[in-house]
Biopython code that builds the backbone (N, CA, C, O; Angstrom):
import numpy as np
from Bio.PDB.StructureBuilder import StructureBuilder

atoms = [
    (1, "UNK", "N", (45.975, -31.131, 13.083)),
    (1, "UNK", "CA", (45.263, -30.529, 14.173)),
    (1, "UNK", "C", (45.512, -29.028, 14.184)),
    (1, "UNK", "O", (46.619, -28.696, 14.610)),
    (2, "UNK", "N", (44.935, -28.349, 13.911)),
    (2, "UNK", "CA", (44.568, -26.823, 14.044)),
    (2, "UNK", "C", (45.134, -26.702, 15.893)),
    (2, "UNK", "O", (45.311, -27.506, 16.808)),
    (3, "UNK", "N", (45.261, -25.135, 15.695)),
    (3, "UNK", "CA", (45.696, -24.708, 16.865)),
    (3, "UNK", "C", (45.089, -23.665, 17.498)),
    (3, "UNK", "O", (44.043, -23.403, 16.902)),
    (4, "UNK", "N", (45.275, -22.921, 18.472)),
    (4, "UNK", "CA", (43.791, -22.432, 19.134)),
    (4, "UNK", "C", (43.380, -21.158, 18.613)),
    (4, "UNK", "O", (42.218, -20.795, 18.431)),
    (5, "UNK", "N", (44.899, -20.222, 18.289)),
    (5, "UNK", "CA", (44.736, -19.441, 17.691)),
    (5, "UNK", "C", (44.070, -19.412, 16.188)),
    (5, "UNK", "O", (43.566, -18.436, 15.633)),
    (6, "UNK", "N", (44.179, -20.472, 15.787)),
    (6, "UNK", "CA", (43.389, -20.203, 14.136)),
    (6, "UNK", "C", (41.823, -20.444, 14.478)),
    (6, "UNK", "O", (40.899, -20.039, 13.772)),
    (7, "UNK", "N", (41.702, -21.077, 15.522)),
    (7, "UNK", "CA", (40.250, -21.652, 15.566)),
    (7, "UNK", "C", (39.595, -20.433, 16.073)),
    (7, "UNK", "O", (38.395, -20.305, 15.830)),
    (8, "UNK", "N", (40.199, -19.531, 16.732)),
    (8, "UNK", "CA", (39.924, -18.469, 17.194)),
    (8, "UNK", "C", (39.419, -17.392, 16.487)),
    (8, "UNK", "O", (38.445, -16.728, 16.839)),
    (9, "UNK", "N", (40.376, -17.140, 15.044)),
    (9, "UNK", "CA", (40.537, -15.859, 14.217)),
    (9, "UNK", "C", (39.398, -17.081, 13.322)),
    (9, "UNK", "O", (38.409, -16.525, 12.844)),
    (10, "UNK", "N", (39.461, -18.280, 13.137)),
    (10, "UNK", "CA", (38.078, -18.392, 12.186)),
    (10, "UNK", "C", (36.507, -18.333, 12.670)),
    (10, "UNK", "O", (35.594, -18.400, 11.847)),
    (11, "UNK", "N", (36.265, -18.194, 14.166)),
    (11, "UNK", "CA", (35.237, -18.232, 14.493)),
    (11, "UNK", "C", (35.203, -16.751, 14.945)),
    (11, "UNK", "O", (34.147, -16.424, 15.486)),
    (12, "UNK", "N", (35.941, -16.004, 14.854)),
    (12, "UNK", "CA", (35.813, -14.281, 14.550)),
    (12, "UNK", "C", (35.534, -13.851, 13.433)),
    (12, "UNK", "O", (34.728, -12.925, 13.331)),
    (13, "UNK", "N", (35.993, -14.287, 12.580)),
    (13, "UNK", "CA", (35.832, -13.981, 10.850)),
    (13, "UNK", "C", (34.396, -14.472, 10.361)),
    (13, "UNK", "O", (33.639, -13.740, 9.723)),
    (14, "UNK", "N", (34.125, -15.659, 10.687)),
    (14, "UNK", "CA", (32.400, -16.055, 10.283)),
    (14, "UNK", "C", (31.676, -14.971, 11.106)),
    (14, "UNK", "O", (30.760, -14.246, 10.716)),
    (15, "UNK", "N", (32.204, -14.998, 12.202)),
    (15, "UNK", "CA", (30.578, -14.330, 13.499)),
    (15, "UNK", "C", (30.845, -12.900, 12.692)),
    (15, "UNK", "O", (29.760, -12.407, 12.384)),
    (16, "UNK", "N", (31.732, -12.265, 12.352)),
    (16, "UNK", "CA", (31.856, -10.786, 11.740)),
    (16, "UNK", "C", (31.208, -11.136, 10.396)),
    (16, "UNK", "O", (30.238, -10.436, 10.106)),
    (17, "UNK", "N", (31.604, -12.201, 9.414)),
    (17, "UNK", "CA", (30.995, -11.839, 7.921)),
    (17, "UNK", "C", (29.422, -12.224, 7.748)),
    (17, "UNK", "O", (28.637, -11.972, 6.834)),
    (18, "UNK", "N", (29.245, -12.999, 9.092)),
    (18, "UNK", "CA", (26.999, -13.072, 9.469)),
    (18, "UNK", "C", (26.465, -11.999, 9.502)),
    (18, "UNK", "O", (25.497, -11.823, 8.761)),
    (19, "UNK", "N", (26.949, -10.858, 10.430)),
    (19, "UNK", "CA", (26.634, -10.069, 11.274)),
    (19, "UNK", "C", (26.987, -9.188, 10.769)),
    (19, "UNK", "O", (26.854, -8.309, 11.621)),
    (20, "UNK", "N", (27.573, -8.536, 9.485)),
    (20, "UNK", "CA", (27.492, -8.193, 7.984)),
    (20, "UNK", "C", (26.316, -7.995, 7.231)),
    (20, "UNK", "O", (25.815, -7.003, 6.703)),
    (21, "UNK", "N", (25.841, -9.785, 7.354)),
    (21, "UNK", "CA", (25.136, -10.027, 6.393)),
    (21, "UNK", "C", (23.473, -9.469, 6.849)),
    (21, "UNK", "O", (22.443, -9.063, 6.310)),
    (22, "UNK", "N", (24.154, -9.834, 8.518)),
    (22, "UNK", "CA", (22.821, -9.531, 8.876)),
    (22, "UNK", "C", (21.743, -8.213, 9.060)),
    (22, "UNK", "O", (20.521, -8.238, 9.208)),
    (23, "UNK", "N", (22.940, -6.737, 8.974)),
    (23, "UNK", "CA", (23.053, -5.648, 9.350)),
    (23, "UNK", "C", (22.826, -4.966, 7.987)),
    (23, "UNK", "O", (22.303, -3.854, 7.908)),
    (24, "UNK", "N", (23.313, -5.804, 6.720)),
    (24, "UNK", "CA", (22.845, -4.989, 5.543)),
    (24, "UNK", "C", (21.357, -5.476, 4.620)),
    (24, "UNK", "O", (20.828, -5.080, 3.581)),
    (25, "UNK", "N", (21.149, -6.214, 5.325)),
    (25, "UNK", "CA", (19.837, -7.169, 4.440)),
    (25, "UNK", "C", (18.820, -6.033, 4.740)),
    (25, "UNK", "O", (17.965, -5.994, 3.855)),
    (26, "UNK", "N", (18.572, -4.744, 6.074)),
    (26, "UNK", "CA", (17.032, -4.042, 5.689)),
    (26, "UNK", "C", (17.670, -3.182, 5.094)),
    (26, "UNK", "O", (16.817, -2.872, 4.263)),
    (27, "UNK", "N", (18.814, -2.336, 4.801)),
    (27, "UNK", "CA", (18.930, -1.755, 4.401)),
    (27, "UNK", "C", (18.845, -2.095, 2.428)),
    (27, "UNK", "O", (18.800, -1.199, 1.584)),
    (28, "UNK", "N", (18.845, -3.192, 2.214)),
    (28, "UNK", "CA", (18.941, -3.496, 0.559)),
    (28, "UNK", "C", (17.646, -3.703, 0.599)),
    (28, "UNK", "O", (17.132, -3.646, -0.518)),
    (29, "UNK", "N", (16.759, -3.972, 1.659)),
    (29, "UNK", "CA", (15.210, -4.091, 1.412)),
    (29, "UNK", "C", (14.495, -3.024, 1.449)),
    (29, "UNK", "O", (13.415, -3.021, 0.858)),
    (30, "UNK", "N", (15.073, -1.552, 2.360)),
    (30, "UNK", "CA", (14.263, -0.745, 2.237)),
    (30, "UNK", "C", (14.731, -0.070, 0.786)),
    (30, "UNK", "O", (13.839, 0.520, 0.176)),
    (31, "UNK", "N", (15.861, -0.102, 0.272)),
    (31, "UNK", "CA", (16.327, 0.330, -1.020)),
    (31, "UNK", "C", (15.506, -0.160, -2.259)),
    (31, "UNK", "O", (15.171, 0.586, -3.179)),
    (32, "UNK", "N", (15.272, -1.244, -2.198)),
    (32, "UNK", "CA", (14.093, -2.109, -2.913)),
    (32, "UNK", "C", (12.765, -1.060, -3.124)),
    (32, "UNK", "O", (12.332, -0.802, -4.246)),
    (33, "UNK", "N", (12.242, -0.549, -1.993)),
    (33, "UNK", "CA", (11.356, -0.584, -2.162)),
    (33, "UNK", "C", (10.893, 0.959, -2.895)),
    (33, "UNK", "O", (11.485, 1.964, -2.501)),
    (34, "UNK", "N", (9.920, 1.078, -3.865)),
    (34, "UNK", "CA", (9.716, 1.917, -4.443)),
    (34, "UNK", "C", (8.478, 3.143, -3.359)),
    (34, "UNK", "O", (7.554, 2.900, -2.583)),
    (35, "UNK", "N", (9.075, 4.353, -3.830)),
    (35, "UNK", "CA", (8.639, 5.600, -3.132)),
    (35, "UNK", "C", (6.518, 5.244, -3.932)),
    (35, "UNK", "O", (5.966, 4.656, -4.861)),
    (36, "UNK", "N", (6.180, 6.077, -2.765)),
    (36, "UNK", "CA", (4.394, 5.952, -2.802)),
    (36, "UNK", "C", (3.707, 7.173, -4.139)),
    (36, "UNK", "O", (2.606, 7.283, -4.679)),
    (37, "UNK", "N", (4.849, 7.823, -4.242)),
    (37, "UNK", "CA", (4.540, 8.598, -5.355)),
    (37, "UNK", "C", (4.783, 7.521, -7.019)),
    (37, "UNK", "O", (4.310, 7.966, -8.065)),
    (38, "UNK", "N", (5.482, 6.267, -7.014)),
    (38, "UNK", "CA", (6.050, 5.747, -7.444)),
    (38, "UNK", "C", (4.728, 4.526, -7.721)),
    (38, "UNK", "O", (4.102, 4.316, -8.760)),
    (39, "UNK", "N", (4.608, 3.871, -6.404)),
    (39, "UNK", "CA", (3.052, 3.171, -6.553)),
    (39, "UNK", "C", (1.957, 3.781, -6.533)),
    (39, "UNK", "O", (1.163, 2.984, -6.033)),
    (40, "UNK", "N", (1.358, 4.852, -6.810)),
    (40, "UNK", "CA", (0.466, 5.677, -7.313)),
    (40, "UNK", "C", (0.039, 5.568, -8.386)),
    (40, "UNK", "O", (-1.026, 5.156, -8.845)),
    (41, "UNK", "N", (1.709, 6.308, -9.145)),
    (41, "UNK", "CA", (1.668, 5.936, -10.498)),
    (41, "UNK", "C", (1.555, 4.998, -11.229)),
    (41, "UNK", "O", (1.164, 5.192, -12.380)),
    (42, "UNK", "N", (1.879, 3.642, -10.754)),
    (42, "UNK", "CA", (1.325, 2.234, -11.213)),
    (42, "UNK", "C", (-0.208, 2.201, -11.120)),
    (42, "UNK", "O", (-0.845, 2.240, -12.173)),
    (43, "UNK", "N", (-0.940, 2.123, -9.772)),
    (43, "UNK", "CA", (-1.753, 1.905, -9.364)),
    (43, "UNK", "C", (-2.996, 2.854, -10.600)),
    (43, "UNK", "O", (-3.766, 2.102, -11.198)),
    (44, "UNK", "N", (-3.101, 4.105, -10.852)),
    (44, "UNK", "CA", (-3.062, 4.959, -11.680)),
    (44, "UNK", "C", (-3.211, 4.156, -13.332)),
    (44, "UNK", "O", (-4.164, 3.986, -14.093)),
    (45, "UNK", "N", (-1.704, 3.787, -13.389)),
    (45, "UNK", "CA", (-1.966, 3.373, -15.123)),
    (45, "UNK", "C", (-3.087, 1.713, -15.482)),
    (45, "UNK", "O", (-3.669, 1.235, -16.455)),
    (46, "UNK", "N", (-2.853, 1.310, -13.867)),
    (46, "UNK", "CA", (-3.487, 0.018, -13.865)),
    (46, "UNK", "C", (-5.376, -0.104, -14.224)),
    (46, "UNK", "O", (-6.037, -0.603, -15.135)),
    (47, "UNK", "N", (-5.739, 0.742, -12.797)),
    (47, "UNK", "CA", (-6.928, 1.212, -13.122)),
    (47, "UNK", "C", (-7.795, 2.570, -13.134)),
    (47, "UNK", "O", (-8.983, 2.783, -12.891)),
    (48, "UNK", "N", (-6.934, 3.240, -13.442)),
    (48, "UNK", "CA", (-7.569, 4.625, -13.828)),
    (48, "UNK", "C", (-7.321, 5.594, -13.121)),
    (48, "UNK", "O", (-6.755, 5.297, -12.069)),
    (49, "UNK", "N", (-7.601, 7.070, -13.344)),
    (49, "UNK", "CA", (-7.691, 8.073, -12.460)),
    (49, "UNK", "C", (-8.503, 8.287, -10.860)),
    (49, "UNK", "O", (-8.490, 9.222, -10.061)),
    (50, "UNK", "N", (-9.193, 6.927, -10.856)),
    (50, "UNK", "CA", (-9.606, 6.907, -9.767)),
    (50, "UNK", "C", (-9.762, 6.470, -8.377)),
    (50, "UNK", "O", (-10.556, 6.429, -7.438)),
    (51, "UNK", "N", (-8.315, 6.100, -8.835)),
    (51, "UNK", "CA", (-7.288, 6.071, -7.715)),
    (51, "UNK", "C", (-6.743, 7.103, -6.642)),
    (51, "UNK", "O", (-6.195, 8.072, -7.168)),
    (52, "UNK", "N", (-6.764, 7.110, -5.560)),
    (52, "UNK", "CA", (-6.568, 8.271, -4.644)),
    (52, "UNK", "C", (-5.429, 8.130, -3.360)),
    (52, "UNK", "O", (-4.846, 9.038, -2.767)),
    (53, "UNK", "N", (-5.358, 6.975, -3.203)),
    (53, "UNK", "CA", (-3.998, 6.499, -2.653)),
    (53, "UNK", "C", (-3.487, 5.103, -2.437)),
    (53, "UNK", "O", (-4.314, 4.241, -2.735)),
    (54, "UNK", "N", (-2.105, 4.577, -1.906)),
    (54, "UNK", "CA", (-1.528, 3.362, -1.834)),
    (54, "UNK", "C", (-1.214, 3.009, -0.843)),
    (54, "UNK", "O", (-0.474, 3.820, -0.286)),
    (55, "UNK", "N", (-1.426, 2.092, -0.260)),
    (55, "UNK", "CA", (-0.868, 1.456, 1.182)),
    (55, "UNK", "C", (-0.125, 0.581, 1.002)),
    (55, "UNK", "O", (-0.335, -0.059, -0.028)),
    (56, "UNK", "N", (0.917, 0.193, 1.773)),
    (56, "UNK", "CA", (1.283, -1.294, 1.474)),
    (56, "UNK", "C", (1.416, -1.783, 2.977)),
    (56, "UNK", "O", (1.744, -1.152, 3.982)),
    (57, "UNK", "N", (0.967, -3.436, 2.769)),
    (57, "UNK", "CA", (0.770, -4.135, 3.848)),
    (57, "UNK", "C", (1.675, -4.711, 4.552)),
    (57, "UNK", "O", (2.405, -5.367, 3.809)),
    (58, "UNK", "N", (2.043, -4.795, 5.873)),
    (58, "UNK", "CA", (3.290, -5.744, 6.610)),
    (58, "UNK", "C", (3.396, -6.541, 5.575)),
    (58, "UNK", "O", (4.193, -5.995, 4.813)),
    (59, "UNK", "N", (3.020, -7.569, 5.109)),
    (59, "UNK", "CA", (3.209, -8.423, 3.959)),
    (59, "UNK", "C", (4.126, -8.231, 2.567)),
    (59, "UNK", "O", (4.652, -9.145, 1.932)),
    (60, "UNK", "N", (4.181, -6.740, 2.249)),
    (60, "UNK", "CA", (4.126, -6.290, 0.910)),
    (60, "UNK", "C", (2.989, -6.238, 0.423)),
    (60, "UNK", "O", (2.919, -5.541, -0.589)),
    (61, "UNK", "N", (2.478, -6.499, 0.606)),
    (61, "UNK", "CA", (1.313, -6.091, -0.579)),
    (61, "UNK", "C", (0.320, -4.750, -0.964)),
    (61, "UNK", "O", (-0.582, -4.208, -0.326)),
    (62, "UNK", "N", (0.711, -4.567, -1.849)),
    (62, "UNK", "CA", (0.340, -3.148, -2.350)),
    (62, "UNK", "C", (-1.323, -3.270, -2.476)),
    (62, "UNK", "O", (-1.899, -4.231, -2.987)),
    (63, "UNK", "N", (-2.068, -1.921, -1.817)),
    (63, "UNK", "CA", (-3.511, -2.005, -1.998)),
    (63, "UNK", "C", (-3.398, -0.816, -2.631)),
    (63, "UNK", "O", (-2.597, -0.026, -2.132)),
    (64, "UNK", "N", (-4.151, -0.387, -3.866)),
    (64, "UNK", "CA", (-4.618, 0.944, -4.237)),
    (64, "UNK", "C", (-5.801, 1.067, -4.283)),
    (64, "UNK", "O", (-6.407, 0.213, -4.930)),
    (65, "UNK", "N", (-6.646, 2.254, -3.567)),
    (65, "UNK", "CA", (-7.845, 2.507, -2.970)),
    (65, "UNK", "C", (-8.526, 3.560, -3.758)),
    (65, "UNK", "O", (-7.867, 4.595, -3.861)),
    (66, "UNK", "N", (-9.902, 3.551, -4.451)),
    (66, "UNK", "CA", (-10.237, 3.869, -5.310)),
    (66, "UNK", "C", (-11.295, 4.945, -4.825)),
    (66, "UNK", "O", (-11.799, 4.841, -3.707)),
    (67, "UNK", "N", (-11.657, 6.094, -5.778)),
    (67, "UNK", "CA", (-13.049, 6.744, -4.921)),
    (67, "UNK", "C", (-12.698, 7.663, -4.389)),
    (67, "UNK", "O", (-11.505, 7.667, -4.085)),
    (68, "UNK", "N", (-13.535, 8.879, -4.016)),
    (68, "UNK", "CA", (-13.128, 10.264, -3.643)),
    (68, "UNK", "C", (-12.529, 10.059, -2.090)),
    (68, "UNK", "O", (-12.959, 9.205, -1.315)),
    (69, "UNK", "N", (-11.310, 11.133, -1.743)),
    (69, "UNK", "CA", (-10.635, 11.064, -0.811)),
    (69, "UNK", "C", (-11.833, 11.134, 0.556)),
    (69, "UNK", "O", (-13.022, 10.946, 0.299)),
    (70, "UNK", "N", (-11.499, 11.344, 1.608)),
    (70, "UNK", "CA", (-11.671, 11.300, 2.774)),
    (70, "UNK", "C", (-12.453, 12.761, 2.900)),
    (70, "UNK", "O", (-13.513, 12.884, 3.514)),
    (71, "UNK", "N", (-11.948, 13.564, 2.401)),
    (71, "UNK", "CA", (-11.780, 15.197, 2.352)),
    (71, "UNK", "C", (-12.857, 16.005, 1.686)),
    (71, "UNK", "O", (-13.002, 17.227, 1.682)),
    (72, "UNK", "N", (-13.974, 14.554, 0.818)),
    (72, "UNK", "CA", (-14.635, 14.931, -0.358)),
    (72, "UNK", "C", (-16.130, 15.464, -0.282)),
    (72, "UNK", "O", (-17.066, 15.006, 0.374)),
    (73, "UNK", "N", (-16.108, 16.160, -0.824)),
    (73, "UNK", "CA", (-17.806, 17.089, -0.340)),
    (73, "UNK", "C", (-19.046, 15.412, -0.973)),
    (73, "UNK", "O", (-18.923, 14.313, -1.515)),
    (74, "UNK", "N", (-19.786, 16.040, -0.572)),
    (74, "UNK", "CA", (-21.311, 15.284, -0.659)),
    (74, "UNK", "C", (-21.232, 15.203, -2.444)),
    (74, "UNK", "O", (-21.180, 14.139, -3.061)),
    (75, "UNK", "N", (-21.238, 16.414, -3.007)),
    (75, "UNK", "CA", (-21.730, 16.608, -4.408)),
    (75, "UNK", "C", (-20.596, 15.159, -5.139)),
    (75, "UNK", "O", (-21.027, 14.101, -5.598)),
    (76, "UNK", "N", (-19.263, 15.537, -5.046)),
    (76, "UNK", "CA", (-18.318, 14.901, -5.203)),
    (76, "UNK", "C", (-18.757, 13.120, -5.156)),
    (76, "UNK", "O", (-18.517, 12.308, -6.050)),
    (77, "UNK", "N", (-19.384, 12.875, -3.972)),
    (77, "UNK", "CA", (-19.135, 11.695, -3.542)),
    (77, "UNK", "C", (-20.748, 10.979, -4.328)),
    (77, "UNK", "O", (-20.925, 9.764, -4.244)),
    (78, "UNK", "N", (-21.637, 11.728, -4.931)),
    (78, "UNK", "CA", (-22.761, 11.771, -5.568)),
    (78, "UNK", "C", (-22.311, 11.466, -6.923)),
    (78, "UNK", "O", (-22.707, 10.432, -7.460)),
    (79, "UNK", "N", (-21.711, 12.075, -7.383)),
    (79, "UNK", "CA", (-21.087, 11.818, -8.738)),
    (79, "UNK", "C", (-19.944, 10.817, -9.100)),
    (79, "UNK", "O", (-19.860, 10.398, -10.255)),
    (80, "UNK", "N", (-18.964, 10.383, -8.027)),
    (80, "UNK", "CA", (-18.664, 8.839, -7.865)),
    (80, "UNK", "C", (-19.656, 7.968, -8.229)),
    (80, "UNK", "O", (-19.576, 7.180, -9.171)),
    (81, "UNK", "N", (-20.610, 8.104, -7.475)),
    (81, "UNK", "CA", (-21.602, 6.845, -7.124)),
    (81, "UNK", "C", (-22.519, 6.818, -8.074)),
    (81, "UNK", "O", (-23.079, 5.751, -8.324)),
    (82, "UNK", "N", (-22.859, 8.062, -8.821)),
    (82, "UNK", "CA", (-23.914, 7.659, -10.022)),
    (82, "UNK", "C", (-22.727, 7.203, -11.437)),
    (82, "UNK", "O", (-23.005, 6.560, -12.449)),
    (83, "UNK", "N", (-21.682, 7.671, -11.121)),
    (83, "UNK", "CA", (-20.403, 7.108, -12.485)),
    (83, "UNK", "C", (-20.437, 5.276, -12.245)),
    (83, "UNK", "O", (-20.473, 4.406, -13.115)),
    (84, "UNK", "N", (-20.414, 5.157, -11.018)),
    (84, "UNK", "CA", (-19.847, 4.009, -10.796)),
    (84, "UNK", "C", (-20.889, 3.400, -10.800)),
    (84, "UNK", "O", (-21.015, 2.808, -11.872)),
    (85, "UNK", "N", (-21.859, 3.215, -10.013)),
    (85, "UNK", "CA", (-23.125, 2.710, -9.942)),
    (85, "UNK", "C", (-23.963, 2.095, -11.064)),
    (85, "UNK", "O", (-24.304, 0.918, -11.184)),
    (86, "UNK", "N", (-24.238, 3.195, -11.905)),
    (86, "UNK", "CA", (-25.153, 3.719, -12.916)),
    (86, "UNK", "C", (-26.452, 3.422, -12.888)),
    (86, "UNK", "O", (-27.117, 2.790, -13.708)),
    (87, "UNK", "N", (-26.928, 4.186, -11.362)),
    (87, "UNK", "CA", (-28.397, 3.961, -10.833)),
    (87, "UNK", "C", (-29.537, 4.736, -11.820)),
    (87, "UNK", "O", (-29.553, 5.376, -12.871)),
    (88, "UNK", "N", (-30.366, 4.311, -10.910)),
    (88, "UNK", "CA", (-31.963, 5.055, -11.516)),
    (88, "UNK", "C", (-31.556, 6.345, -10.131)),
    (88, "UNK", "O", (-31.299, 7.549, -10.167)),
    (89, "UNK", "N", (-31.666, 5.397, -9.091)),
    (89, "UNK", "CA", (-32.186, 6.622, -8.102)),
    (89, "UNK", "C", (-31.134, 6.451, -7.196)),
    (89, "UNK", "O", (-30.690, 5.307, -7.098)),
    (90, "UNK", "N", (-30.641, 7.324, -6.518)),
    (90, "UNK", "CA", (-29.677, 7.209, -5.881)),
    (90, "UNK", "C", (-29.422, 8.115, -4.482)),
    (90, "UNK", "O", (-28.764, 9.126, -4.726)),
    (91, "UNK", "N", (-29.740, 7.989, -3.306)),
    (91, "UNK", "CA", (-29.009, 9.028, -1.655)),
    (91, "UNK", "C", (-27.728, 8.870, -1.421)),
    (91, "UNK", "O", (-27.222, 7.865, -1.919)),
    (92, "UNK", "N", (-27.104, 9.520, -0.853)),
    (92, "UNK", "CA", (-26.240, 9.724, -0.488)),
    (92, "UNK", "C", (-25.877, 9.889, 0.870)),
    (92, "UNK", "O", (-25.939, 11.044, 1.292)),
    (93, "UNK", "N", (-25.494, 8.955, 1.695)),
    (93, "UNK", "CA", (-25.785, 9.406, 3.479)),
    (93, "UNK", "C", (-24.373, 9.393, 3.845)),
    (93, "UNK", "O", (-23.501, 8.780, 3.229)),
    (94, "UNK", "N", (-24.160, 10.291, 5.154)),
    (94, "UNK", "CA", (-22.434, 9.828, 6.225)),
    (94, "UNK", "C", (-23.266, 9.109, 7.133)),
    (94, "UNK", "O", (-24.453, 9.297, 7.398)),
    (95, "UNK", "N", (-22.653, 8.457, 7.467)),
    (95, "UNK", "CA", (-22.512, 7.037, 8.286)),
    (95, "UNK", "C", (-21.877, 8.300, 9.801)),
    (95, "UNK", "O", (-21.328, 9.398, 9.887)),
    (96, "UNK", "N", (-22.421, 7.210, 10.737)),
    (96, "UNK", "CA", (-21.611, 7.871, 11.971)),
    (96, "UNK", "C", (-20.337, 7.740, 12.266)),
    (96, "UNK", "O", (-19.848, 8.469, 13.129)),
    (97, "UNK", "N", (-19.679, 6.919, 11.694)),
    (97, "UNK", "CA", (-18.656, 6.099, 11.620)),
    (97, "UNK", "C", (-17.630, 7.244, 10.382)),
    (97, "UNK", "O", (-16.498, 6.939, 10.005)),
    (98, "UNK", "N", (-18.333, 8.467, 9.965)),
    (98, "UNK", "CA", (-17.813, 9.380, 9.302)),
    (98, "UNK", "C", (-17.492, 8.858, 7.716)),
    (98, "UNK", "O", (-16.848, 9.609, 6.983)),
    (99, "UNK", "N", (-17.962, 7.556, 7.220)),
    (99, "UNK", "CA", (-17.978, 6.897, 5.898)),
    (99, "UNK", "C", (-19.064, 7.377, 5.014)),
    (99, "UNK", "O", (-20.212, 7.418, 5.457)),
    (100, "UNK", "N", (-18.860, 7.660, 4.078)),
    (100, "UNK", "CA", (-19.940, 7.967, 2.922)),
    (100, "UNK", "C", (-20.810, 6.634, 2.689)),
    (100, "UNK", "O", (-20.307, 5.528, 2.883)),
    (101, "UNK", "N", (-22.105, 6.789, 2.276)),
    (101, "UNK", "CA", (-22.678, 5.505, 2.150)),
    (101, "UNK", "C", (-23.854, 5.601, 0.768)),
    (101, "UNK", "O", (-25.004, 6.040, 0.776)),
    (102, "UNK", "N", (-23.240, 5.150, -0.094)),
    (102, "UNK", "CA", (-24.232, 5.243, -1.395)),
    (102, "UNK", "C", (-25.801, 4.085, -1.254)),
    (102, "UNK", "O", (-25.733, 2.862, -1.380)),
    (103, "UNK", "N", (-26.725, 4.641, -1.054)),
    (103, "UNK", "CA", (-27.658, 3.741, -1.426)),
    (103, "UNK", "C", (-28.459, 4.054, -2.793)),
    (103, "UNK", "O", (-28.586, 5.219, -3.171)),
    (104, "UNK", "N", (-28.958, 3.045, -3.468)),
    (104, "UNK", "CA", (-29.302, 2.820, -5.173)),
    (104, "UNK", "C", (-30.111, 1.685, -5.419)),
    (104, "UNK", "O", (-29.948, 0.653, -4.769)),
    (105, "UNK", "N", (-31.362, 1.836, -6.706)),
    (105, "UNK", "CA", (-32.167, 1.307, -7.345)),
    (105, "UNK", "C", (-31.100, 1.076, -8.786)),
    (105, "UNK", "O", (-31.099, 2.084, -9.492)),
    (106, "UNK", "N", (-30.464, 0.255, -9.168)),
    (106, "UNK", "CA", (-30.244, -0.045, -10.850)),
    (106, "UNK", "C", (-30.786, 0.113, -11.498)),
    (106, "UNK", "O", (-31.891, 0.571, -11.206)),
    (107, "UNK", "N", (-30.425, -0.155, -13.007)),
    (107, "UNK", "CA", (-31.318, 0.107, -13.928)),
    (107, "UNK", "C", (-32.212, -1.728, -14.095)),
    (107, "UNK", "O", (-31.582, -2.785, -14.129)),
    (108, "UNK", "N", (-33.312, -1.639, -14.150)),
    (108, "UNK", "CA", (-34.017, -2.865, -14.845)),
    (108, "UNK", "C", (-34.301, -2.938, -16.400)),
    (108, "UNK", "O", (-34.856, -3.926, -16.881)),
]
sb = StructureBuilder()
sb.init_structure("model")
sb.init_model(0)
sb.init_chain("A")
sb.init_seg("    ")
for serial, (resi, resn, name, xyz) in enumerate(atoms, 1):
    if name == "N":
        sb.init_residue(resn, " ", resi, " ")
    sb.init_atom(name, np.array(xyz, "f"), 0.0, 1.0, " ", f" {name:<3s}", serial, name[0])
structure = sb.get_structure()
């Protein structure tokens, strides 16, 4: 039969080596995680230069977002869309919603 004092110093010693465990686990997760200059550069070798930035989701999950920035003139966002597209005819409108909006005829 154990005595009160040991039962004491062992249910101090677990609740301290949890509460350890529990206090260093974000810190080894935010260490984990790689800098955005870091997923760029993946995102980048994966599918091309036309990549423009990385998010990552509550989840983890890495999105890399393709296509002229936010910042990008009309001409810019014209020449995306006929690269990517590869229309006959092609407008170019902003949306009110401040989004670029490619409309296009393909080739037949």
């Amino acid at each position: 039969m154990r005595t009160i004092g040991t039962s004491i110093l062992a249910t101090t010693l677990a609740g301290m080596i949890s509460l350890l465990a529990v206090t260093s686990m974000p810190v080894t997760a935010e260490a984990a995680r790689p800098s955005n200059k870091q997923l760029l550069a993946a995102c980048r070798a994966k599918y091309g230069k036309d990549v423009t930035s990385v998010s990552v989701k509550k989840n983890g999950q890495v999105v890399c977002q393709q296509g002229p920035g936010p910042q990008a003139t009309r001409q810019e966002i014209f020449e995306y869309c006929r690269r990517t597209l590869g229309a006959t005819t092609l407008t170019v409108r902003k949306k009110a919603n401040g989004k670029w909006e490619c409309r296009y005829y393909g080739r037949y």
